[in-house]
ZANUBA-736815 format. One record per residue: residue number from 1; chain; x, y, z of N, C-alpha, C in turn. Coordinates in Angstrom, 2 decimals, always signed. Example, Ala and Ser with C-alpha at 12.3 -4.5 7.8 and 13.67 -1.06 7.14 Angstrom:
# ZANUBA-736815
   resi   chain       n_u       n_v       n_w      ca_u      ca_v      ca_w       c_u       c_v       c_w
      1       A    +13.19     -5.69     +7.80    +12.30     -4.50     +7.80    +13.20     -3.30     +7.80
      2       A    +12.85     -2.25     +7.08    +13.67     -1.06     +7.14    +12.90     +0.03     +7.87
This chain:
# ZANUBA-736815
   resi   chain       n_u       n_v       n_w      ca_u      ca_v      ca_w       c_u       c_v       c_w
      1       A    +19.48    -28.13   +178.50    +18.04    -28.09   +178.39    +17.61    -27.27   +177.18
      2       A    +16.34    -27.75   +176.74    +16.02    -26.90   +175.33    +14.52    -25.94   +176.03
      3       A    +15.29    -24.88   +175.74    +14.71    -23.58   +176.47    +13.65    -22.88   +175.55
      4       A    +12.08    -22.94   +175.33    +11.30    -22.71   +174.04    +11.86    -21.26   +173.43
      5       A    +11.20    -21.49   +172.58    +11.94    -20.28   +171.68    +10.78    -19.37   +172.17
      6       A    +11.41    -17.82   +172.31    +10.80    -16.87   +172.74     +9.45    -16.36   +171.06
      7       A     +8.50    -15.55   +171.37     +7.72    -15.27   +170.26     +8.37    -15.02   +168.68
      8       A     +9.23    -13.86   +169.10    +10.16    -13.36   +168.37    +11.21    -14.10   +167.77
      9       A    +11.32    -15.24   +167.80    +12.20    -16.43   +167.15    +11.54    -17.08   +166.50
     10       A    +10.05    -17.39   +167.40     +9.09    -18.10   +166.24     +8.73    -17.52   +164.93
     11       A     +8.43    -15.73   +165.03     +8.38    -15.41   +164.24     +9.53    -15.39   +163.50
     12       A    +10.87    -15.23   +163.70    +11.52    -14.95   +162.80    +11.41    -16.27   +162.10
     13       A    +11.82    -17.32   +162.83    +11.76    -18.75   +162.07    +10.77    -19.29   +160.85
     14       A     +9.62    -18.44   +161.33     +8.69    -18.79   +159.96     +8.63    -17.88   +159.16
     15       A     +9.07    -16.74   +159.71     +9.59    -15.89   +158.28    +10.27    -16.48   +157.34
     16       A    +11.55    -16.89   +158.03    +12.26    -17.37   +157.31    +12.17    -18.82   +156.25
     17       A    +11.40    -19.77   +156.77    +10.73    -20.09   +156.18     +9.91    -20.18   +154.83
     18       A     +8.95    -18.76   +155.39     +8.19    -18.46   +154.27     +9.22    -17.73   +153.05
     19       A    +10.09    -17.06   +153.23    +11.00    -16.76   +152.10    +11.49    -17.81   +151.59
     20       A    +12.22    -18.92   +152.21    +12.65    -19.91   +151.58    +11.50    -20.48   +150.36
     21       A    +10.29    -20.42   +151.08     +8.89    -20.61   +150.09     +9.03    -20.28   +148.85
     22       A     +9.59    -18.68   +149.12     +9.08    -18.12   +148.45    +10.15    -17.78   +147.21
     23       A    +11.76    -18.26   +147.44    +12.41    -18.57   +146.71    +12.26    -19.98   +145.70
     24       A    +11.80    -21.04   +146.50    +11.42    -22.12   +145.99    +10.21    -21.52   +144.32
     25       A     +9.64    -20.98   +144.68     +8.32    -20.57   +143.99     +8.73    -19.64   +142.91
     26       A     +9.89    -18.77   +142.99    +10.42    -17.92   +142.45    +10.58    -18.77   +141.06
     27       A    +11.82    -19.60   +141.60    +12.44    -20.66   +140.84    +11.73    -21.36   +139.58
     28       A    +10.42    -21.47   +140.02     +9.49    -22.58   +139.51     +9.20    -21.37   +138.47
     29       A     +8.39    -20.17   +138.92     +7.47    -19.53   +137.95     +8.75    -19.18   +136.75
     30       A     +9.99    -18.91   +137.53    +11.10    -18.34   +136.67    +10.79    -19.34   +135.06
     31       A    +11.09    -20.53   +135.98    +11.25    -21.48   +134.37     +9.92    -21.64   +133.81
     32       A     +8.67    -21.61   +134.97     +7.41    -22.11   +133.41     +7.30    -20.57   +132.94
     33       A     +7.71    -19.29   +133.03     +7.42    -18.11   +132.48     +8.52    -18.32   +131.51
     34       A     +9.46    -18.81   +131.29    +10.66    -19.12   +130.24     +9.97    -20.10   +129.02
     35       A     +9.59    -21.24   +130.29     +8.96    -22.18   +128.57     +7.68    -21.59   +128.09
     36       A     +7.13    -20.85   +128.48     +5.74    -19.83   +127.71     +6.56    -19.07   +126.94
     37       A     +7.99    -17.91   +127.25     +8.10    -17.28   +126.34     +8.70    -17.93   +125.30
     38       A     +9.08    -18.97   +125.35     +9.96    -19.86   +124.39     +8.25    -20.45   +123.29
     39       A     +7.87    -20.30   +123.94     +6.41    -21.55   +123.50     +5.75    -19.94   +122.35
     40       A     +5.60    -18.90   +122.93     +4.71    -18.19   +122.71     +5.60    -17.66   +121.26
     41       A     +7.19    -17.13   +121.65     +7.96    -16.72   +120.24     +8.12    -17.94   +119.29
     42       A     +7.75    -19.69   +119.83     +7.72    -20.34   +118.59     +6.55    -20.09   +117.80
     43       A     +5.62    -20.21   +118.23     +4.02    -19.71   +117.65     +4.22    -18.46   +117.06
     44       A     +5.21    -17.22   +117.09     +4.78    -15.85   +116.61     +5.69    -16.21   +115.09
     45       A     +6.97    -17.18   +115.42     +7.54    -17.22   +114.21     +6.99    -18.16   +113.14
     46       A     +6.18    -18.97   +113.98     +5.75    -19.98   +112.72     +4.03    -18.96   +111.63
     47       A     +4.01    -18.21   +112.31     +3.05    -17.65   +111.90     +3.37    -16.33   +110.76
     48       A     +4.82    -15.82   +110.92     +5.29    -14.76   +110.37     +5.64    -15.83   +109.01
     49       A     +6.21    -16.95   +109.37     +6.70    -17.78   +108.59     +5.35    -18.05   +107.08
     50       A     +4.72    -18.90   +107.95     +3.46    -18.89   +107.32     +2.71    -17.49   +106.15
     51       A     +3.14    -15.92   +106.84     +2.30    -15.21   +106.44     +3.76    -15.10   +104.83
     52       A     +4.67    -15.03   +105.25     +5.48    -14.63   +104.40     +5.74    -15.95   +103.20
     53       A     +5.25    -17.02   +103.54     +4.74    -17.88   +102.61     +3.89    -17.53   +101.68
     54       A     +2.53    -17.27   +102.47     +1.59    -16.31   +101.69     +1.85    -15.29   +100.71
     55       A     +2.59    -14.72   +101.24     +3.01    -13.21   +100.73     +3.79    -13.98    +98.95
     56       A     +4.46    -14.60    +99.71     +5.53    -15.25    +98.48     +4.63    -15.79    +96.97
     57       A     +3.44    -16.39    +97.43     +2.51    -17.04    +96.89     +1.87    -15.84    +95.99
     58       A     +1.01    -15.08    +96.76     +0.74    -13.74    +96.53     +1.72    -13.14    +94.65
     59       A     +2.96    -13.12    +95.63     +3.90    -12.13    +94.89     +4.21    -12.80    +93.30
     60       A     +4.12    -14.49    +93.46     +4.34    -15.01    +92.32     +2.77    -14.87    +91.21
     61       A     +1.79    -14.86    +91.72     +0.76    -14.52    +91.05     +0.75    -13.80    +90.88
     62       A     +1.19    -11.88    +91.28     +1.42    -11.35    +90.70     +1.96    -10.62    +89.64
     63       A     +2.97    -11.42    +89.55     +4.07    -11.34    +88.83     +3.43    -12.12    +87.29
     64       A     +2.93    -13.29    +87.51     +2.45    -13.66    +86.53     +0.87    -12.77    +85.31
     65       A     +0.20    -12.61    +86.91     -0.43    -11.52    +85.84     -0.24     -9.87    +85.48
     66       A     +0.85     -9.68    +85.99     +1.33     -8.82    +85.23     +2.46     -8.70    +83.79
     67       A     +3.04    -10.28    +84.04     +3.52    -10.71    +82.71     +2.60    -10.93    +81.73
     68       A     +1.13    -11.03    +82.07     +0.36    -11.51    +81.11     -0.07    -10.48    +80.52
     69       A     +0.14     -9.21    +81.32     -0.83     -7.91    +81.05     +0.71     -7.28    +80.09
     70       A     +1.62     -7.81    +80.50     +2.60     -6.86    +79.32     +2.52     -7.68    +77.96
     71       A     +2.21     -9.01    +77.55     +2.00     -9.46    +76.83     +1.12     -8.60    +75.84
     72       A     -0.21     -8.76    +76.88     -1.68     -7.99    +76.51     -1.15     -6.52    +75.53
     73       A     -0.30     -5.95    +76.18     +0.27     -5.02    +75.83     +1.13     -4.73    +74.59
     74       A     +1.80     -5.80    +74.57     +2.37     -5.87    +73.54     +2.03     -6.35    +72.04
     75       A     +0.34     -7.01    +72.53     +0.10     -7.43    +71.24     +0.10     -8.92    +71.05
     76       A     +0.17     -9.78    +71.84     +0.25    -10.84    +71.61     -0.54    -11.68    +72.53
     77       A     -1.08    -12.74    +71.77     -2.16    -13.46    +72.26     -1.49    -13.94    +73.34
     78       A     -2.28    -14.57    +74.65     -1.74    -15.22    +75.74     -3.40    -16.10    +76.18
     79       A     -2.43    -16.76    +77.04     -4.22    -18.04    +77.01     -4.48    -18.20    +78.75
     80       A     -5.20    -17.54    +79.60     -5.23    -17.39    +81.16     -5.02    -18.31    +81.95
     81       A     -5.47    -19.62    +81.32     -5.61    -20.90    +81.87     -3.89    -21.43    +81.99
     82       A     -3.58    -21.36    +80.73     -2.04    -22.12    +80.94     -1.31    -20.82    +81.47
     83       A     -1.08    -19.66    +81.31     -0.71    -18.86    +82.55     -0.45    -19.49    +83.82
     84       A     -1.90    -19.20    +84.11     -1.80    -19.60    +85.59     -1.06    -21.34    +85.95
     85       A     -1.19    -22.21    +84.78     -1.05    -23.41    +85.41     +0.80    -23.41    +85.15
     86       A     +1.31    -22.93    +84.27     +2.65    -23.13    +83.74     +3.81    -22.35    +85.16
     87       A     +4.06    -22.79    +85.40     +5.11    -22.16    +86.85     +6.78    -23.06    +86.40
């Protein structure tokens, strides 16, 4: 004969249960909190990427007008326009 389960079984039973839940759930947030940090460090590198592009950009214009200014310096004509356009 199937003899009901006393209170204390019910409860344990849906305890148990609810942990199983709550492993299930674990599982889940585990991986979408993985593809965010995967998602979030592709976005931080494409952006460092980007700035250090900039920077690069930056650094070659500088470079140029400070070649122009040692020119300046030295005495010899230089023309701003083809400067800047000649790379």
């Amino acid at each position: 004969m199937n003899k009901p389960l006393s209170d204390k079984e019910k409860l344990i039973s849906m305890l148990t249960e609810i942990y199983d839940q709550l492993e299930d759930l674990e599982v889940v947030l585990e991986a979408s909190f993985s593809d965010l940090r995967k998602s979030l460090d592709q976005e931080e590198q494409d952006k460092i990427r980007e700035s250090k592009q900039k920077l690069f950009g930056i650094q070659q214009t500088l470079d140029k007008v400070n070649s122009i200014s040692n020119l300046e310096l030295a005495g010899e004509p230089y023309n701003l326009n083809w400067a800047f356009n000649c790379r």
